[in-house]
C-alpha positions in Angstrom: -152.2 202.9 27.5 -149.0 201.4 27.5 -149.1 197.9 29.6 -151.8 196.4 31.0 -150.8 193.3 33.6 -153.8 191.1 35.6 -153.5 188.5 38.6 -156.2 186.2 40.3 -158.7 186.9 37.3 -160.5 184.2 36.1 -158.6 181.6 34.9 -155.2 184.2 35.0 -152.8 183.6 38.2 -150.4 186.0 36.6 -150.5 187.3 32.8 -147.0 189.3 33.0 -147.0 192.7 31.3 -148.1 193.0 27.9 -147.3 195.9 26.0 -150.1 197.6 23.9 -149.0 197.8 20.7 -150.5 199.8 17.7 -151.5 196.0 17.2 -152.2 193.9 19.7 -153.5 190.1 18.9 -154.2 187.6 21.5 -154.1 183.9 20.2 -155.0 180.3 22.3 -157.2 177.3 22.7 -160.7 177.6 23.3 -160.8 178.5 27.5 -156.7 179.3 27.3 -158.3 182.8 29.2 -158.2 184.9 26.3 -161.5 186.2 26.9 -161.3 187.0 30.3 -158.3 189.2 29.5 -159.3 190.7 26.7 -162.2 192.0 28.3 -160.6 193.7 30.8 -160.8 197.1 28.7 -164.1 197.0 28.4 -164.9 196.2 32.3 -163.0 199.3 32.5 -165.3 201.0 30.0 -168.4 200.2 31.8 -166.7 201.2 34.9 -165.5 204.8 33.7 -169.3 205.2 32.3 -171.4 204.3 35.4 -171.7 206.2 38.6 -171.0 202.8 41.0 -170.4 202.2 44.6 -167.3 200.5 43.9 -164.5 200.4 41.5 -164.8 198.1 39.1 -168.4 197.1 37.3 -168.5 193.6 37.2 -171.3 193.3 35.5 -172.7 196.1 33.3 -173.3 197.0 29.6 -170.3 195.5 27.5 -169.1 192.8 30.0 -170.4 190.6 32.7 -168.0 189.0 34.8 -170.7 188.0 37.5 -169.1 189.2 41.0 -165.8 189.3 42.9 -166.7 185.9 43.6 -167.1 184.5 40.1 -164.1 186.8 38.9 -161.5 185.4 41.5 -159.6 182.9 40.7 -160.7 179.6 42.2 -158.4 178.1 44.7 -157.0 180.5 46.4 -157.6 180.3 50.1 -155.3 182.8 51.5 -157.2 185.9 52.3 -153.7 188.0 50.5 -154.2 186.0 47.6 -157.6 186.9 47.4 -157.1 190.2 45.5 -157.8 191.1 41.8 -155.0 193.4 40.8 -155.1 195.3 37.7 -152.3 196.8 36.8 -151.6 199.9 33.9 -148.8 202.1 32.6 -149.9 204.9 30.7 -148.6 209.1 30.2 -150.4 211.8 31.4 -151.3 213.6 27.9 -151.9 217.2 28.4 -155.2 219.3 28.9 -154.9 220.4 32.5 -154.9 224.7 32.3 -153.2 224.0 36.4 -151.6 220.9 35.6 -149.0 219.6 38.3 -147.4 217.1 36.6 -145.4 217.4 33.0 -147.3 216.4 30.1 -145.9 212.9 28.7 -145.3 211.8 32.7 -145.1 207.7 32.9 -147.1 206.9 35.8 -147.8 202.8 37.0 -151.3 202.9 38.4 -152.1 199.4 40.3 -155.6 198.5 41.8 -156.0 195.5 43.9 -159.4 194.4 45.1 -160.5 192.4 47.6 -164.1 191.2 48.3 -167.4 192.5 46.8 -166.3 195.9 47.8 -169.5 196.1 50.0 -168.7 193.6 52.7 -167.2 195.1 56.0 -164.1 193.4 55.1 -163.5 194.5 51.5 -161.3 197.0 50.4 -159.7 198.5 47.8 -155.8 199.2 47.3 -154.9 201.9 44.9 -150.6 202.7 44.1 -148.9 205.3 42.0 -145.5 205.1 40.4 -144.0 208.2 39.6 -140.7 209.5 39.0 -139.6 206.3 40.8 -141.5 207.0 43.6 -144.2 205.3 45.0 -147.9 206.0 47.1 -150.6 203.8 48.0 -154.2 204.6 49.3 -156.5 202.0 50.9 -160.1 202.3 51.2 -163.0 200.8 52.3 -166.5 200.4 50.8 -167.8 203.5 52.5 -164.7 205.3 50.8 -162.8 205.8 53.9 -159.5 205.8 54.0 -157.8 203.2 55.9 -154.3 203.8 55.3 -151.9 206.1 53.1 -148.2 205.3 52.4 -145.8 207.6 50.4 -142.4 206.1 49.8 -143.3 203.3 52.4 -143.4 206.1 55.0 -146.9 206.1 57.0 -149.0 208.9 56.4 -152.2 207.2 57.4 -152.9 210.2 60.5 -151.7 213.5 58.4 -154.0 211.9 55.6 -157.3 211.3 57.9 -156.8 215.3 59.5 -156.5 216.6 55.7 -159.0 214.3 52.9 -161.5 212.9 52.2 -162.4 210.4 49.4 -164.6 211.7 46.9 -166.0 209.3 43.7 -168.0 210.4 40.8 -167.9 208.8 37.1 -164.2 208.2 37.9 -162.9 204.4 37.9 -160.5 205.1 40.9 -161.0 207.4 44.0 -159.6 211.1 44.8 -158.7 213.0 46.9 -160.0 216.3 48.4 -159.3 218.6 51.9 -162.0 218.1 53.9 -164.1 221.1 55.3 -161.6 221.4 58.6 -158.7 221.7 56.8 -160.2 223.8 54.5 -161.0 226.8 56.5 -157.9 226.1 58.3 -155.5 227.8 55.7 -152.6 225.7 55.1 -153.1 223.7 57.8 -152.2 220.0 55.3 -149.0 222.5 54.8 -147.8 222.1 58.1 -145.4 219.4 58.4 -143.7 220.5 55.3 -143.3 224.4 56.3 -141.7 222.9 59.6 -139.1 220.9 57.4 -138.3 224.1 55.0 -138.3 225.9 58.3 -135.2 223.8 59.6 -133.3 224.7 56.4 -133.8 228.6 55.6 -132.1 230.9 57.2 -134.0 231.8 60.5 -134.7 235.6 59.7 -137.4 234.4 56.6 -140.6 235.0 57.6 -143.4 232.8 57.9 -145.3 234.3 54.9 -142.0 233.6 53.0 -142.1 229.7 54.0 -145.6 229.5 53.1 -144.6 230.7 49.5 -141.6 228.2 49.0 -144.4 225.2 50.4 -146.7 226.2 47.8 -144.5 226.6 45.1 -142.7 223.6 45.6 -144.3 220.8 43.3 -144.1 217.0 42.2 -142.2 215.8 39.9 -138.8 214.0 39.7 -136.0 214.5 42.1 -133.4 216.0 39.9 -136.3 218.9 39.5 -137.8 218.9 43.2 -134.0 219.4 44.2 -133.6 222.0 41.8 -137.0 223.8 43.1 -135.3 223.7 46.5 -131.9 225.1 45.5 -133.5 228.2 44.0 -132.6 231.0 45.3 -134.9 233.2 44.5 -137.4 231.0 46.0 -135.4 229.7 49.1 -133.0 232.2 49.7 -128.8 232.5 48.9 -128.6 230.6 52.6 -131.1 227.5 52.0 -130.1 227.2 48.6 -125.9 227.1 49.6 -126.9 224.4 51.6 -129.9 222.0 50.2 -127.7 222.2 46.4 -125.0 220.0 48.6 -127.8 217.6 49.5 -127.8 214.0 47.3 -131.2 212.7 46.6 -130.5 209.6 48.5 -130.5 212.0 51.9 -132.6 211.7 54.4 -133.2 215.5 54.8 -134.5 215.7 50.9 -136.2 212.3 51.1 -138.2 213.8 53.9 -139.0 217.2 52.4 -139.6 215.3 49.0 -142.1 212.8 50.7 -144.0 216.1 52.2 -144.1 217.6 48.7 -145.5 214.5 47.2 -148.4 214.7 50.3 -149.6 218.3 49.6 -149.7 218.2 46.2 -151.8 214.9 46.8 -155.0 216.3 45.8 -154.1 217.5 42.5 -152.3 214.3 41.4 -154.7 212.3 42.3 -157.1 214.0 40.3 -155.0 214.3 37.4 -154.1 210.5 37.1 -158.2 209.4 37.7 -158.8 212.0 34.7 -156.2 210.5 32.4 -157.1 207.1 33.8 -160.8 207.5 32.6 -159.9 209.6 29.4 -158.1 206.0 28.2 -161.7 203.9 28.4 -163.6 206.5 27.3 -161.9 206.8 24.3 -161.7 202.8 23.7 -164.3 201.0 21.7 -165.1 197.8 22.2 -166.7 194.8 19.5 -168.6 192.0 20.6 -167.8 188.3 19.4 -171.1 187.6 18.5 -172.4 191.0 16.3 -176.2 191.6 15.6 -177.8 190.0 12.6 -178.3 191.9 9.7 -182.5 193.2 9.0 -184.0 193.5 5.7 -185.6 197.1 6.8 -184.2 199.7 10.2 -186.6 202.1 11.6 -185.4 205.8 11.0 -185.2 207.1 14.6 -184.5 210.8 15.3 -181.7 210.6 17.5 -178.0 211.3 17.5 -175.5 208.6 17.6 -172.1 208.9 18.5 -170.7 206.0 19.1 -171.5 202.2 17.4 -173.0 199.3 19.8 -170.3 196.8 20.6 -172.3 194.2 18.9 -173.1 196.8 15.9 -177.4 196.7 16.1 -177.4 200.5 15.6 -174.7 200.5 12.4 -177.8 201.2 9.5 -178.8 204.6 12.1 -175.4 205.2 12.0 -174.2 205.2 8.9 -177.7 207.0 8.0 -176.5 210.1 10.0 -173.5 210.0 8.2 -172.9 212.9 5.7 -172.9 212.2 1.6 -169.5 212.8 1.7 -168.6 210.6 4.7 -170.1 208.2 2.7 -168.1 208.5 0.0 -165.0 208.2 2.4 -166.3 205.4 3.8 -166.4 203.5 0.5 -163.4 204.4 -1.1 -161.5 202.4 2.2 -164.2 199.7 1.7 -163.6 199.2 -1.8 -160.0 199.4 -1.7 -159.5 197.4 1.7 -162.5 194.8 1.1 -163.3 194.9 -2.3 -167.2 196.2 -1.8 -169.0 199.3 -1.0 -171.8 200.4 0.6 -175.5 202.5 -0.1 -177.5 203.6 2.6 -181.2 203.7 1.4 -184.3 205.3 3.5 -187.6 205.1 2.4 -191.2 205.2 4.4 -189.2 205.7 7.8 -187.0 202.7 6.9 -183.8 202.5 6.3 -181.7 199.6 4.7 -178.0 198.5 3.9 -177.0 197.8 0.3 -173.7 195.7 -0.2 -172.5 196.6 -3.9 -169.9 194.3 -5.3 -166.8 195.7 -6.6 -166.0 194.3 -9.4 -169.8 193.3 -10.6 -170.8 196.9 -9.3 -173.9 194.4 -8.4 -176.5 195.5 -5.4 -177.2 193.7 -2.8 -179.4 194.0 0.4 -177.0 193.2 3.7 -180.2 190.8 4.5 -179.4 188.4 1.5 -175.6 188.4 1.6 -173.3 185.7 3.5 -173.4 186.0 7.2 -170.1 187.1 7.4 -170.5 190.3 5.7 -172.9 191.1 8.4 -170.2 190.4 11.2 -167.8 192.7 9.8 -169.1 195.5 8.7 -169.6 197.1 11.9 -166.0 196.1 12.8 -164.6 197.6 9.4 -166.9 201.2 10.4 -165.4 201.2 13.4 -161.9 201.0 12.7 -162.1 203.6 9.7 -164.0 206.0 11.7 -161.3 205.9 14.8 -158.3 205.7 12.3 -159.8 209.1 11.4 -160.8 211.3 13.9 -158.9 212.0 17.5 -160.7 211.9 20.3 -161.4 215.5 21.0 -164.7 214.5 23.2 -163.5 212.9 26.5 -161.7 216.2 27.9 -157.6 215.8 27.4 -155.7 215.8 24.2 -153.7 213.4 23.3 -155.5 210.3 24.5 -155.2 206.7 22.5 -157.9 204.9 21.2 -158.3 201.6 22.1 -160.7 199.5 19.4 -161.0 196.1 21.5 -162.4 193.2 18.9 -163.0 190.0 19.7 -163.0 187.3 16.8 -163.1 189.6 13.7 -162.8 186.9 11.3 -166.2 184.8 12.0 -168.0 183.6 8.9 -165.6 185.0 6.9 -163.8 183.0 3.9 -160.0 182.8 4.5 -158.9 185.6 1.7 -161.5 188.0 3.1 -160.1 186.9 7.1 -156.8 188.0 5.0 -157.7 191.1 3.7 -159.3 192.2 6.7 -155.9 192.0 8.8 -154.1 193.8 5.8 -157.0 196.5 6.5 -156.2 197.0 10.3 -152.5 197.3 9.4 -153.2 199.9 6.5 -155.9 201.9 9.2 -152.9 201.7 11.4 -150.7 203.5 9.4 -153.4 206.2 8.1 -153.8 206.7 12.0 -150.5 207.5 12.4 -150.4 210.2 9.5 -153.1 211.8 10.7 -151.1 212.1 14.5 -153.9 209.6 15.7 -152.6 207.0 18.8 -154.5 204.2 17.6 -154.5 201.0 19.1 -156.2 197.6 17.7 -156.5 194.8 20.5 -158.0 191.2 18.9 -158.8 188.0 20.1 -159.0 185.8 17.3 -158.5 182.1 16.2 -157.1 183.4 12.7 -153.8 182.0 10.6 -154.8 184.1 8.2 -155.2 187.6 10.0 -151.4 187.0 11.8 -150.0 186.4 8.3 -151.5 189.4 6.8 -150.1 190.9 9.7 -146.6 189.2 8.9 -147.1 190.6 5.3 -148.0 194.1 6.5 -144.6 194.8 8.2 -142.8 192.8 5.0 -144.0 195.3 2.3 -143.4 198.7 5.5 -146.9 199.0 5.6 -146.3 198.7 9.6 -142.9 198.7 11.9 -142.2 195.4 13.5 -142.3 196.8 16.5 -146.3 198.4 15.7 -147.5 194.8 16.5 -147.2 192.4 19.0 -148.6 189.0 19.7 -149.4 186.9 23.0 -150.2 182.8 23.2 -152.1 182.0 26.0 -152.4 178.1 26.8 -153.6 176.0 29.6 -152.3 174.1 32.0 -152.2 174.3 35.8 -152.2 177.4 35.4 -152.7 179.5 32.7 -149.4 180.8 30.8 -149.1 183.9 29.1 -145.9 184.2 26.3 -145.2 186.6 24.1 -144.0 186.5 20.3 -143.3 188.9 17.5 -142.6 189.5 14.1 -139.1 190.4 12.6 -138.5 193.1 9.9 -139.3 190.5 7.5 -142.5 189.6 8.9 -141.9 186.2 10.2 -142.9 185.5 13.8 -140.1 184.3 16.4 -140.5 182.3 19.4 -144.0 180.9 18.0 -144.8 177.5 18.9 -144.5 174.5 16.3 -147.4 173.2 15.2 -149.7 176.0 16.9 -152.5 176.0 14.5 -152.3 172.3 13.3 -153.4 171.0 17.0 -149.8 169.3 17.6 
């Protein structure tokens, strides 16, 4: 995921694109909106996850944002100015054996919603950027389409005779040729053999036109006009004449616009499947994490993936290898200063903290709170910074780790030592060909300047992090900062964390 930008949520009129940066930190008073943006990649998690009606989860297993209602912004009467928009920028990674579209493709996916997406007036807008062109599909709740624009050009009738919408455990809709046009071979083909027909020579067969249709697929114009001046495809006469075209013609916008249609199907699938891959992959940590027990039940059962609030880290780390272990302390005792020892006894498990430096051992139940809060935050990150994400279907895909407040009731130096341990995690990441991404919320001087530090001593690029301020006001205002190669911030407010 490269950008993420939201309008009319929550508190947010407008947050302006923020880049996702191997280190992402959001920073603000107390109900600046942080929050509400931060948890956008988790909403989007719930929603990839769930087999829903709709699409977006408002309310579901990491997040609960109420309804449409609650999530709109509040004061906005105009029914246009009703809509949630959520919009991403993000490159197709590769995986797809028939894949349409080049591997590393930028593609801008925007969804607007309007209503509770089950009222008879809701709907759902969903545009594509590509290659600087641009498609839209509108649907209602009953996943109908009500309109379908390519390149502003109306293809709302050609669309209703060809698809249908089809929506399973993906966030947005795709497309697919309904039974009709299914049996009727070619028939979505047919405006676009009629245009290739106008410019071949008028001996070619029909079969022959069918061929150059179907082997004429999206991408950028410099390549569609290339596909359409070849002449072993088109033929010495079409291809004499269509290399003369400029894309800014009518004749190749027209052809173009019909390529883009029937290859439709396939793109849209291919963007939902990247789309999804993105949240499946992310991780999410709550503010608040669970309490640490004295004794955990053993239970029989394999876990995967850590609780966002970190209630199922001692089954966990108790399927974890010896060896993983090992690895796992080495980073903790380097990074932190303390290890860890995983004992199980009577069908009980328990977590042992075991100070570095005393080599003293501790049950997690009897140390500071704080330890508690960030040990499952500290797992997390070194078991993503290690390990791709070779699960969720296509290669390639980031991880998102979303954390929310990592440095509660923790003293200063360890808040410090922590952000030094996201940068260094970061930079392991990286030599292990890992996309890793850290996204916090925090409150923290202390994390920023270890941050600051990080990119001082090269343990990060200055361009590996950057930082947004949200603050209130009329309406809430989104700014961004950043560090410099010497790690200081620029454009930071004066006074930020001393209340002036």
């Amino acid at each position: 995921m490269d950008t993420i930008r939201v309008k009319n949520l929550k508190s947010i009129t407008d947050s302006g694109e923020i880049e996702i940066k191997p280190i992402t930190v959001f920073v603000g008073q107390n109900s600046s909106g942080k929050s509400s943006l931060i948890r956008c990649f988790p909403l989007f998690k719930q929603s990839a996850e769930s087999k829903i009606l709709g699409t977006v989860l408002w309310s579901g297993k990491y997040v609960d944002y109420g309804s449409f209602d609650e999530s709109v912004k509040h004061g906005l009467d105009v029914k246009d100015s009703r809509e949630i928009s959520f919009s991403f920028s993000f490159r197709i990674s590769s995986g797809h054996v028939r894949s349409s579209l080049a591997a590393e493709s930028l593609v801008k996916l925007t969804i607007k919603v309007y209503g509770d997406e089950y009222g008879k007036s809701s709907y759902t807008d969903i545009s594509y950027e590509m290659y600087g062109n641009k498609f839209s599909i509108r649907t209602n709740p009953e996943f109908k389409i009500i309109s379908l624009h390519i390149n502003e050009v109306d293809f709302t009738k050609q669309a209703l005779e060809s698809f249908q919408i089809y929506k399973i455990y993906t966030i947005i809709p795709v497309l697919f040729r309904n039974a009709r046009t299914a049996v009727q071979y070619g028939s979505h083909y047919v405006t676009l053999i009629r245009e290739i027909t106008n410019h071949v020579h008028h001996r070619t067969s029909e079969f022959k036109i069918q061929q150059i249709a179907r082997n004429l697929k999206f991408s950028d114009d410099e390549t569609i006009k290339k596909s359409l001046s070849n002449k072993a495809l088109v033929g010495d006469y079409a291809a004499a004449k269509i290399s003369q075209w400029k894309i800014t013609d009518k004749k190749f916008k027209s052809i173009k616009d019909q390529i883009i249609f029937v290859n439709l199907e396939r793109i849209t699938d291919e963007i939902a499947d990247n789309f999804r891959a993105h949240f499946l992959a992310s991780r999410y940590i709550t503010p608040l994490r669970a309490a640490a027990d004295r004794y955990y039940r053993i239970q029989n059962t394999s876990i995967e993936e850590l609780d966002p609030n970190g209630s199922n880290l001692a089954m966990f780390l108790y399927a974890k290898k010896e060896s993983e272990i090992d690895e796992i302390n080495l980073w903790l005792k380097s990074e932190i200063g303390f290890s860890i020892e995983i004992v199980g006894s009577h069908g009980h498990a328990s977590i042992f903290i075991i100070d570095g430096e005393e080599g003293s051992k501790t049950n997690i139940a009897d140390t500071g709170f704080g330890i508690s809060q960030i040990l499952p935050v500290l797992i997390q990150v070194w078991q993503q910074s290690k390990r791709s994400n070779l699960g969720i279907g296509i290669k390639n895909t980031p991880t998102m780790i979303v954390i929310e407040q990592p440095e509660l009731h923790l003293h200063p130096k360890m808040q410090s030592r922590v952000g030094e341990a996201f940068c260094r995690a970061i930079k392991l990441a990286k030599s292990k060909n890992i996309d890793l991404r850290i996204i916090i919320e925090t409150h923290s001087r202390e994390i920023i300047d270890a941050i600051g530090r990080s990119i001082e001593r090269e343990t990060i690029g200055k361009d590996d992090a950057g930082i947004y301020i949200l603050s209130k006001g009329r309406d809430i205002n989104v700014r961004r900062s950043h560090f410099d190669a010497g790690g200081f911030l620029e454009q930071w407010p004066y006074g930020f964390f001393d209340g002036q």
